[in-house]
C-alpha positions in Angstrom: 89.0 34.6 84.0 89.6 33.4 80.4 90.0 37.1 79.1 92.4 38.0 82.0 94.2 34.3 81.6 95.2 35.0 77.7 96.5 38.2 78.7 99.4 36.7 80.7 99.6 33.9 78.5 100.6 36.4 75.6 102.7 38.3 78.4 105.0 35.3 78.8 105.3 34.1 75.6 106.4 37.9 74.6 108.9 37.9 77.7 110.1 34.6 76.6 110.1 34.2 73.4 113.0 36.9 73.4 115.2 34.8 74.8 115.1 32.0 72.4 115.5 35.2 69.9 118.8 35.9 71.5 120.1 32.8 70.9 119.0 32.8 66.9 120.7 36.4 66.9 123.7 35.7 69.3 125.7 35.8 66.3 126.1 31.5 65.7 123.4 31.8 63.1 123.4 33.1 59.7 120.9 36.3 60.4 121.3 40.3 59.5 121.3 41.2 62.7 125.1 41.2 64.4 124.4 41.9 68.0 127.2 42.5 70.5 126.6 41.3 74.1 125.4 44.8 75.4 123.3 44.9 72.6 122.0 41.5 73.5 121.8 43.2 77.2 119.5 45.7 76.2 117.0 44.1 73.9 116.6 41.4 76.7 116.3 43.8 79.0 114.1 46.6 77.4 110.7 45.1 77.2 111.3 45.0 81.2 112.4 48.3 81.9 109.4 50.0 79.8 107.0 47.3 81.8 108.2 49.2 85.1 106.4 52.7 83.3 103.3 50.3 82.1 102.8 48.7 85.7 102.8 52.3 87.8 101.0 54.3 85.3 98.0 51.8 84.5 98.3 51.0 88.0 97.6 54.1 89.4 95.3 55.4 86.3 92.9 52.3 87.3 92.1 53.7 90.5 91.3 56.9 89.7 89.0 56.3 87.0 87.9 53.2 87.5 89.7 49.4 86.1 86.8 49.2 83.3 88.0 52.4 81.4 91.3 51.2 80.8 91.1 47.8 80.5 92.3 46.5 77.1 94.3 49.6 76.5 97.6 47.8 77.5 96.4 45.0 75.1 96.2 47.3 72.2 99.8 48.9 72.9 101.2 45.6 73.3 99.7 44.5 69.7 102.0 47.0 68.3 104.7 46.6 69.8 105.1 43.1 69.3 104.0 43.7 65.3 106.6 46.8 65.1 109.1 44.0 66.6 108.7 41.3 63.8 109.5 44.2 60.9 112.5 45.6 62.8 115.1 46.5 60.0 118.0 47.2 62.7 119.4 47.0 66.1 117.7 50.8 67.3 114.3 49.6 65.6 114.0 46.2 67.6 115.1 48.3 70.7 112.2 51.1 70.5 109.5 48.3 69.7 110.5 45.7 72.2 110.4 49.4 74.8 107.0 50.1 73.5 105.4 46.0 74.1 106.8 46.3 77.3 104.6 49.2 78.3 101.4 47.0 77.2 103.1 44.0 79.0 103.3 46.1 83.1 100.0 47.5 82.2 98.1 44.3 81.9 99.9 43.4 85.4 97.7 45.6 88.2 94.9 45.8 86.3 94.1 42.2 85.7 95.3 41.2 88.9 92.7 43.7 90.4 90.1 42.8 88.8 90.1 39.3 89.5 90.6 39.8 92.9 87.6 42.0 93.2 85.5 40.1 91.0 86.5 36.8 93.6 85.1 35.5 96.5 87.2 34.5 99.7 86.7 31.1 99.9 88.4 30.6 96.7 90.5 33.9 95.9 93.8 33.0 95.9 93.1 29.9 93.1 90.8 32.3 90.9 93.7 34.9 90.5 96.9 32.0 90.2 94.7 30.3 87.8 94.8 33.4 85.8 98.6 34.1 86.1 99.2 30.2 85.4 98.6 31.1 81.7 102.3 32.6 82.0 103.3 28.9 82.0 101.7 28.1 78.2 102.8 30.9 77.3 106.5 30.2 78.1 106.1 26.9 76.5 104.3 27.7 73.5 107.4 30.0 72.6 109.6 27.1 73.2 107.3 25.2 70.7 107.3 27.7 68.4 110.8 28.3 68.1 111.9 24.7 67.8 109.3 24.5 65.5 109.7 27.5 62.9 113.5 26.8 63.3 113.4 23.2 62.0 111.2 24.7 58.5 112.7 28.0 58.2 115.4 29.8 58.0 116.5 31.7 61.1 116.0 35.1 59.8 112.3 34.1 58.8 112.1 32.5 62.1 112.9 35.3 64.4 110.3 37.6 62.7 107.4 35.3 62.9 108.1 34.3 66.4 108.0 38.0 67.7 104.9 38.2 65.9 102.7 35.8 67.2 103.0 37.4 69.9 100.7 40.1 68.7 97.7 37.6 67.6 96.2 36.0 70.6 95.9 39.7 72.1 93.5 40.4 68.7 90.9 38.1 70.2 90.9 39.4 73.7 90.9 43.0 73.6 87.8 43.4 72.4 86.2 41.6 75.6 87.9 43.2 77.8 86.4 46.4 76.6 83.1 44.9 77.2 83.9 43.9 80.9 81.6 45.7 83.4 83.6 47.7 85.8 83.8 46.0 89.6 81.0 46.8 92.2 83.3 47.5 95.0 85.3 50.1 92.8 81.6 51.3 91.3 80.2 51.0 95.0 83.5 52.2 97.1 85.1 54.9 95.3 83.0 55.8 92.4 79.9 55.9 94.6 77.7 54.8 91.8 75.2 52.0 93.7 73.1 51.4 90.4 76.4 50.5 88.0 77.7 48.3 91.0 74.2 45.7 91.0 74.1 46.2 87.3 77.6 44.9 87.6 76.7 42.2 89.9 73.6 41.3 88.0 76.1 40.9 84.9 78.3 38.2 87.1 75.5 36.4 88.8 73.2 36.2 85.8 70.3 36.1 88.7 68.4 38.4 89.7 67.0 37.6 92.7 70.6 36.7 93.7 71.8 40.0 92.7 69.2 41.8 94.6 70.2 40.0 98.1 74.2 39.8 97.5 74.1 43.7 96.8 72.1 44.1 99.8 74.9 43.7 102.2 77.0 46.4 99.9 75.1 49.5 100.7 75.5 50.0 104.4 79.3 51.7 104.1 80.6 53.9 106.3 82.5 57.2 104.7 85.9 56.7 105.6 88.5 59.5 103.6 92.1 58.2 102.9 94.5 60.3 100.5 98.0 58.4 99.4 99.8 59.9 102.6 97.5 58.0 104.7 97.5 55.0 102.5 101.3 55.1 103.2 101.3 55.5 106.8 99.1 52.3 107.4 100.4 50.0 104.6 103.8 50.8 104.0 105.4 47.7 105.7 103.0 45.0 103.4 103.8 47.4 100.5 107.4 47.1 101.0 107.6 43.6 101.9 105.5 42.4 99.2 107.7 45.0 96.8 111.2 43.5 98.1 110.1 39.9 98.0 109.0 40.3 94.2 112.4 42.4 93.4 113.7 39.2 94.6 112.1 36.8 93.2 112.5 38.1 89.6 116.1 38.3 89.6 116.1 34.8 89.9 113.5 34.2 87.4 113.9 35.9 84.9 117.5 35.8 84.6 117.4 32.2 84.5 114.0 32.1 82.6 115.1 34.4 79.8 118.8 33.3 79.2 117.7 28.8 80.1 119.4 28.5 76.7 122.8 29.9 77.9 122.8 28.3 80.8 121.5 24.8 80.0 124.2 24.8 77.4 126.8 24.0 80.1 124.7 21.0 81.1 124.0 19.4 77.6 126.3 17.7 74.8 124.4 18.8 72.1 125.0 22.5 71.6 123.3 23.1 68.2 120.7 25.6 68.0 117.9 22.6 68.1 119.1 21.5 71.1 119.6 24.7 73.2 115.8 25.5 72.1 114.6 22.1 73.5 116.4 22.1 76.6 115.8 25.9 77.7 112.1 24.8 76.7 112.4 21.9 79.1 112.6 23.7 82.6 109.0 25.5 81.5 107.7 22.2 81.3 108.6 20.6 84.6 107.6 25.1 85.8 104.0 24.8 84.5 102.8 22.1 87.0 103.9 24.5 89.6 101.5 27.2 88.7 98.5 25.5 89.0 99.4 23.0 91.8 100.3 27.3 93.6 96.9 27.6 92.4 94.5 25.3 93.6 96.6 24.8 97.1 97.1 28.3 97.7 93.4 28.7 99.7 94.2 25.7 101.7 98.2 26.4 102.3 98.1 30.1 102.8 100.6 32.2 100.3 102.7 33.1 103.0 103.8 29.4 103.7 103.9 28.5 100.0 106.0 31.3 99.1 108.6 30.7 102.0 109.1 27.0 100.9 109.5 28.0 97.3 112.1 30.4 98.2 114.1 27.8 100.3 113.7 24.8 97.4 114.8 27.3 95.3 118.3 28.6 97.4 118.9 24.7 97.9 118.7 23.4 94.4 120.9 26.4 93.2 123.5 25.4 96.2 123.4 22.1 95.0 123.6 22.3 91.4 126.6 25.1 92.0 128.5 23.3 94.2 128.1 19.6 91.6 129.8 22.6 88.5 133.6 21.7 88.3 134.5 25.2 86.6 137.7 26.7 85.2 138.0 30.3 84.2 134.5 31.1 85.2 133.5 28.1 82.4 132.1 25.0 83.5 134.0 22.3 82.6 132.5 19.2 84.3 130.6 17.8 87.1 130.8 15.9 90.2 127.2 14.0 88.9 125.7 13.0 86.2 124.8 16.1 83.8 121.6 14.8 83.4 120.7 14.9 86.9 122.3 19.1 87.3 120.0 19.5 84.4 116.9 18.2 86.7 117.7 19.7 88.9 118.2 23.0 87.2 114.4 22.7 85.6 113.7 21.8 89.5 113.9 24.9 90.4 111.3 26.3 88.1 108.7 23.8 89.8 109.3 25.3 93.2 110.0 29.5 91.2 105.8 28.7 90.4 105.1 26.9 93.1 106.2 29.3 95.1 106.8 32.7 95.2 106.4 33.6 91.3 102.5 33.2 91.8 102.1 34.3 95.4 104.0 37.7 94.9 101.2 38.4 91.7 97.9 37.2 94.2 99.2 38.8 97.5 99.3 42.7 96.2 95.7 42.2 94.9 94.3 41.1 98.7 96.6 43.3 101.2 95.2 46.8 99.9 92.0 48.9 100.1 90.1 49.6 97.1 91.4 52.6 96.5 94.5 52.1 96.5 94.8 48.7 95.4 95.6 48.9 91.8 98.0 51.6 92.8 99.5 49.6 95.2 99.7 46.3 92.5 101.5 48.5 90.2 103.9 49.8 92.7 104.6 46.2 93.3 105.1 44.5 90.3 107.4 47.3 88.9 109.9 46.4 91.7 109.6 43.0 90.5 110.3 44.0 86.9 113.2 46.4 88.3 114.7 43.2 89.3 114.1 41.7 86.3 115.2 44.2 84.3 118.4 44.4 86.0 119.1 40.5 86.4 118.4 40.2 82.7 120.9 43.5 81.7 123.3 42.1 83.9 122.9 38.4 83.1 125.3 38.0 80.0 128.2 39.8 81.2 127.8 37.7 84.6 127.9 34.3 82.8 130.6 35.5 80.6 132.6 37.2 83.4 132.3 34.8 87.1 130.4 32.0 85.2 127.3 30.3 85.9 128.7 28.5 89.0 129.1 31.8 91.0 125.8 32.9 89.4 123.8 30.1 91.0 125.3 31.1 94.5 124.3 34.5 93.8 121.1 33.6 93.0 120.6 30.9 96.2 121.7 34.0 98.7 118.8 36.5 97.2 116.8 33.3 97.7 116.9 33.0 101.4 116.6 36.8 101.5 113.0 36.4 99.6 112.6 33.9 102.5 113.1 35.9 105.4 111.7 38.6 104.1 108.1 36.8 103.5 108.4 35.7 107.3 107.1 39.3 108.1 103.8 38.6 105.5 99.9 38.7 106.6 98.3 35.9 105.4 95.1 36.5 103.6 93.5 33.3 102.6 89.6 33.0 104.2 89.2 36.6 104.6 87.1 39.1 102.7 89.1 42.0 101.2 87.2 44.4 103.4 88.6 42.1 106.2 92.0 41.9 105.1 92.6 46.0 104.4 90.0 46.7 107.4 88.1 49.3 105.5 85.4 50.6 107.6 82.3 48.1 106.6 79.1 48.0 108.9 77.2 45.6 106.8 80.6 42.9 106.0 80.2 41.9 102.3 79.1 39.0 101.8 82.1 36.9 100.0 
């Protein structure tokens, strides 16, 4: 869990930390890089777009040859991209390396999510894989940190640099463990057909082997069942397109709030120095983090579907209310009917309900719904329409705020909201099942969870 877990935590800080690079580069600070807002578009944007190539390809590469052979690959690609980034020496240079971390960033998506869930029992599933997407939240927040940080000791220009590459170091001590993972007994046992690497496997995870010998007992009774994509499709395409729709959703929202908090939270503060921008978008990960884990150790007692249909409906309310408090003129706010400080809580709000919510459930619920064969595939599928949202809500972010304002953003945002809502109405819920269970692969002998 540890080696998965710092894989997302150097995910978000790489996804993050971008935006508080933005606003060193936004052209208010003394820096050699001029960007013009398209420009700004696209860097934001890029590492997202790439992540859509890293998520299908690693996706679907995992289940044909197997989760163990690739794993740590994405780690290594993401090292240099986010090294590459740091020594960027213009616009075209940052562009191509931010492209090329993003790749590493969607491969680490299926494949970690895959693994944990195979490597999981039932009874706690759903908290074993959110507790390894949680590290998203320290990573968010340790970019914050960083930047307000390097900024108050360093020069902006020498600040930008070091802050895209840290994001290459905690990947350094990972990669090499993941290399050394042994691939999962229901992939060795269920599609590669290899019995004696699957208890060797599970002899490696219990460290017993006695207890090895009777939980890989119940593994070996399977009954042949042949499925190609086409009948993968026919069976699960409604879960594959609701779980696919509901994270498109979701990651608009997100991310375009998550990447550009300093823009926005600028209408809501006083203080508009660079200090102060860093802070406050910092702030909303803060009051976000608790979310993940209380997602995470709730989620096998609430279910996913009922947590991620109240977080969608906090979220649509508390951007309804914190719209509809924006006096605006022009598209720029201009006041408020309350106290700024409380539009600002409520703001960073709506990152508690984003994590607890549908943020973690639309990572764990791809990773349960599928068979084993198809399941990385099917992860991969998934999460790259949740980075196409992202990709596009983050493109189009900066020439939204600058064109309709943040007021009519935030309505924007509350209507996709109760779409992610409705949508997850038509969910299976997973929690307390098996996978075998949940996909109904033909089992005589049930594994034992």
């Amino acid at each position: 869990m540890i080696v998965s877990g710092l894989g997302f935590f150097t995910d978000a800080y790489d996804l993050f930390v971008i935006g508080v690079v933005l606003l060193i580069l936004s052209g208010s600070e003394p820096t050699s890089f001029h960007l013009t807002q398209s420009q700004m578009s696209a860097i934001g944007a890029s590492s997202l777009f790439s992540a859509i190539a890293g998520q299908l390809i690693f996706g679907r590469i995992a289940d044909i040859y197997g989760r163990k052979k690739i794993y740590g690959t994405e780690l290594a690609i993401l090292i240099i991209g986010a090294f590459f980034s740091s020594i960027s020496w213009n616009f075209e240079s940052l562009l191509f390396s931010r492209i090329l971390l993003g790749v590493g960033i969607g491969g680490d998506y299926p494949v970690s999510a895959t693994i944990m869930s195979e490597y999981s029992n039932a009874k706690d599933r759903g908290k074993l894989i959110g507790l390894v997407f949680s590290m998203q939240g320290f990573g968010a927040i340790t970019a914050v940190m960083s930047a307000y940080a390097l900024t108050s000791f360093l020069s902006p220009e020498t600040s930008w640099r070091i802050l895209l590459g840290i994001g290459a170091l905690p990947p350094l001590f990972v990669v090499f463990f993941r290399r050394k993972i042994p691939e999962t007994p229901r992939y060795s046992l269920l599609v590669a057909k290899k019995k004696d690497e699957a208890l060797k496997a599970t002899r490696t995870i219990l460290g017993d082997e006695d207890g090895a010998e009777k939980k890989f007992s119940s593994l070996l009774h399977i009954e042949e069942k042949h499925m190609n994509f086409k009948d993968f499709l026919r069976k699960f395409w409604e879960s594959l397109l609701i779980t696919s729709l509901a994270w498109f959703l979701m990651d608009i929202a997100f991310y375009g709030t998550g990447i550009y908090s300093g823009f926005i939270v600028s209408s809501m503060i006083a203080d508009t120095s660079l200090h102060a921008r860093i802070l406050s978008a910092g702030l909303p990960y803060f009051v976000g983090a608790f979310g993940y884990f209380i997602a995470a150790f709730t989620m096998d007692i609430l279910g996913r579907k009922r947590i991620q249909i109240q977080g969608f409906i906090a979220m649509a309310a508390i951007y309804l209310v914190v719209s509809l408090s924006m006096v605006s003129q022009g598209g720029k706010v201009i006041g408020f009917t309350v106290p700024r400080e409380l539009a600002f809580f409520l703001y960073s709000l709506s990152f508690f309900f984003i994590n607890f919510g549908p943020n973690e459930t639309t990572f764990v619920l791809p990773a349960e719904l599928f068979p084993v064969k198809f399941r990385s595939t099917a992860h991969g599928i998934a999460s790259a329409m949740g980075k196409l949202g992202a990709a596009v809500s983050t493109y189009l972010m900066p020439m939204a705020l600058d064109t309709i304002g943040i007021k009519e953003v935030l309505i924007i945002l509350a209507g996709i909201s109760i779409a992610g809502a409705a949508l997850s109405l038509k969910l299976k819920e997973p929690a307390g099942l098996s996978l075998e269970e949940i996909s109904e692969e033909k089992i005589l002998l049930k594994i034992s969870n």
